[in-house]
C-alpha positions in Angstrom: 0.0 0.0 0.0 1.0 3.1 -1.0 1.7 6.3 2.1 -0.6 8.5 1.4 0.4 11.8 3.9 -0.7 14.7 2.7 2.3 16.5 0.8 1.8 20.1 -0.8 4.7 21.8 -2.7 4.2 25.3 -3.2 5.8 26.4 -6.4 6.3 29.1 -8.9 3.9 29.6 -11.6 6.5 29.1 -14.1 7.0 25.4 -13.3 3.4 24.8 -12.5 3.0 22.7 -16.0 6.4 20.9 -15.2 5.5 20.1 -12.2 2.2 19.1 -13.0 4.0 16.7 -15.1 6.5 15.5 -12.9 3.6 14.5 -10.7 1.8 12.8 -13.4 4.2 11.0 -14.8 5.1 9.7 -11.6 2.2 8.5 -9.4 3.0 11.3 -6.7 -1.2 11.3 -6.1 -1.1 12.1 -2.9 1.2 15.2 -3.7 -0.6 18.3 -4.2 0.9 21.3 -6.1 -0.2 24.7 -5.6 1.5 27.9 -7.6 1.6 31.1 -6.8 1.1 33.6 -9.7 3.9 33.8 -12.6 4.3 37.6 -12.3 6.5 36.9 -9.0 8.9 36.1 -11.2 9.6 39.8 -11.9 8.7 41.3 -8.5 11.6 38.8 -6.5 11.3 40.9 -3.3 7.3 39.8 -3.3 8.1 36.4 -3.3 9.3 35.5 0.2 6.3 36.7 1.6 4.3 35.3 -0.9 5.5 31.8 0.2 5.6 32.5 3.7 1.8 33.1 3.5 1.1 30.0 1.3 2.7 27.9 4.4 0.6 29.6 6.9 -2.5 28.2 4.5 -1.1 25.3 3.9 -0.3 24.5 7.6 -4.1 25.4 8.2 -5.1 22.9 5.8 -3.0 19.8 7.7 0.1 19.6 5.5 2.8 18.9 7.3 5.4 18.1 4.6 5.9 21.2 2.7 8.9 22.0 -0.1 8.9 25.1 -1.9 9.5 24.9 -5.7 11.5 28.2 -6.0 14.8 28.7 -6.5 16.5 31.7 -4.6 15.1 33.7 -7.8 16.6 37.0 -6.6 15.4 37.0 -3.3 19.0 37.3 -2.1 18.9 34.9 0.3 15.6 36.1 2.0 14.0 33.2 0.9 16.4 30.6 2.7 16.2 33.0 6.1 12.5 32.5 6.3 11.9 29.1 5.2 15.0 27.6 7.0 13.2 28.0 10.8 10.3 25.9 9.2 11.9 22.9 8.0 11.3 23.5 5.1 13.5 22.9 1.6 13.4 25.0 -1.8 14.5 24.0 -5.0 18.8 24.7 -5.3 20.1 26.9 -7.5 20.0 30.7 -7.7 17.2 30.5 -10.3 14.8 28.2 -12.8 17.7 28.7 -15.5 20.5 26.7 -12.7 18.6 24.2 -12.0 17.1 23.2 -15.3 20.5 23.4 -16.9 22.4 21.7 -13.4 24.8 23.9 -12.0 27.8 22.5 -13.7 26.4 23.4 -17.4 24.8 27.2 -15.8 28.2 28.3 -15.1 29.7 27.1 -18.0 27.6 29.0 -19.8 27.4 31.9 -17.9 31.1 31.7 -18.3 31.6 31.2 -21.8 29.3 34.2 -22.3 28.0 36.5 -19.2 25.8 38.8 -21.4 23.2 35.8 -21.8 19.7 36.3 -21.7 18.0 32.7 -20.4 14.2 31.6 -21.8 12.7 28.8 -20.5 10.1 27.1 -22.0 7.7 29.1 -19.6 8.9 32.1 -20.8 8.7 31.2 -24.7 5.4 30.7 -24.1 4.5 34.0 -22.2 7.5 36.0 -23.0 5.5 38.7 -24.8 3.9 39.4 -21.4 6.3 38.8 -19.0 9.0 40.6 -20.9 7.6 42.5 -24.2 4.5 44.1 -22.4 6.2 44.8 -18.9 9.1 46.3 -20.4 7.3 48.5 -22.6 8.4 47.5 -25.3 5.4 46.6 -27.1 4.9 50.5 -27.0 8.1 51.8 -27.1 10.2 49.1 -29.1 13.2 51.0 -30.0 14.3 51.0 -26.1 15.1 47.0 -26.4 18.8 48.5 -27.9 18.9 49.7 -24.3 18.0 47.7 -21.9 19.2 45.0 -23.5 22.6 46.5 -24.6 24.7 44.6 -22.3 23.6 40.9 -23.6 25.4 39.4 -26.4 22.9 36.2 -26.8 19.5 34.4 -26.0 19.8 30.9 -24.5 16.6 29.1 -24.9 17.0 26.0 -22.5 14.6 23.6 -24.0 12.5 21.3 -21.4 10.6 19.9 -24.5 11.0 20.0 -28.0 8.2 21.5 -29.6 8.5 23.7 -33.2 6.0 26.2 -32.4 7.8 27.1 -29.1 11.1 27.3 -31.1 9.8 29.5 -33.1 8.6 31.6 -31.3 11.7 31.9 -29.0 13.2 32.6 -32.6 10.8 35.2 -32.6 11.7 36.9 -29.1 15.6 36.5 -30.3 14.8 38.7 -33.0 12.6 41.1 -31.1 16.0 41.7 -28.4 18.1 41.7 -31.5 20.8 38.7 -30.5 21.4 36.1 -31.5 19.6 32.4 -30.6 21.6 28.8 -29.2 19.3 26.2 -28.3 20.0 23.8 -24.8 18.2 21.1 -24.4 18.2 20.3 -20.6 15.0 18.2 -20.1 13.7 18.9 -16.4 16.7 18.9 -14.8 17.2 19.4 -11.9 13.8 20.0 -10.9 12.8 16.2 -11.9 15.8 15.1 -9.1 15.4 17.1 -6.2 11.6 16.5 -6.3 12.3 13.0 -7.1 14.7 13.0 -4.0 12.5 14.8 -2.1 9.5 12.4 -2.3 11.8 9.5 -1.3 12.6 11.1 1.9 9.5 12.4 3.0 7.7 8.8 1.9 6.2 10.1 -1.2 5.5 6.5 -3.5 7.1 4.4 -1.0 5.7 0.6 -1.3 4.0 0.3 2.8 5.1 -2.9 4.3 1.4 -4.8 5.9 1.5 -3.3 9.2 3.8 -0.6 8.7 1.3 2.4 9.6 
């Protein structure tokens, strides 16, 4: 028989499909996922006590095992400070784009070339909102020369292949005016840690008869 204590990660609405998926694909039925909204993503100093809030309700509700699916994600370590006291574990990393690509292959990209603008599969998908429409630039698009004028490339790191998403990450390249290098990196990191996590906390352990 299968443990079935309740288990809620709270997680960024940019991973919510992957997560979703993870779970899925899986068996992790007894895991439930709620994700805050996507717009944290560029608001970072909302985002601790966003979280912090979503374990207070969660709590309420009876879950004792908790993980937060964020990185850092430019909290600057505020994140860690509040969760830490709790028990409770985030995704590593500094951000989505470390841990998809695994620490080893971020910084050798970062290193090869620090100017690099990162897109995620998330972001393809809503980049002309989360980017485009909250920079402006959908009104104003000469001023992507400037903000962007210190990046010499886009790094779409792929979690799936799909044309339409390359396309349109094409698209966004074109729109910043550098140039495009694909990475496929799968899930990552994410699908380990989570993966890790579930062991540890029982999550899809076989029961032994008796063992309650």
């Amino acid at each position: 028989m299968v443990a079935t204590s309740p288990v809620l990660v709270i997680a960024c609405g940019a991973l919510a499909r992957e997560i979703t998926s993870l779970k899925r694909m899986n068996g992790w039925g007894h895991l439930t996922v709620t994700c805050l909204a996507p717009e944290l993503h560029n608001r970072p100093e909302r985002i601790t006590g966003a979280v912090v809030e979503a374990v207070a309700e969660g709590r309420s509700q009876g879950f004792e095992k908790i993980f937060v699916g964020y990185a850092d994600c430019g909290t600057g370590g505020e994140l860690d400070r509040a969760i830490a006291p709790l028990g409770i574990e985030r995704l590593p990393g500094a951000h989505c784009y470390e841990f998809y690509a695994s620490s080893r292959q971020f910084e050798a990209l970062h290193d090869a070339e620090p100017g690099t603008f990162y897109l995620t599969d998330f972001l393809v998908r809503h980049f002309d909102r989360l980017v485009f429409q909250s920079l402006g630039l959908d009104r104003h698009p000469q001023l992507a020369a400037e903000y962007f004028r210190h990046y010499t490339r886009v790094v779409y790191l792929r979690q799936d292949t799909d044309a339409g998403l390359d396309e349109r990450a094409l698209a966004a390249a074109q729109a910043l005016g550098l140039p495009l290098t694909f990475v496929d990196t799968g899930y990552g990191d994410l699908k380990h840690t989570i993966a890790d996590w579930t062991k540890r906390t029982g999550i899809g352990v076989i029961a032994e008869p008796g063992n309650h």
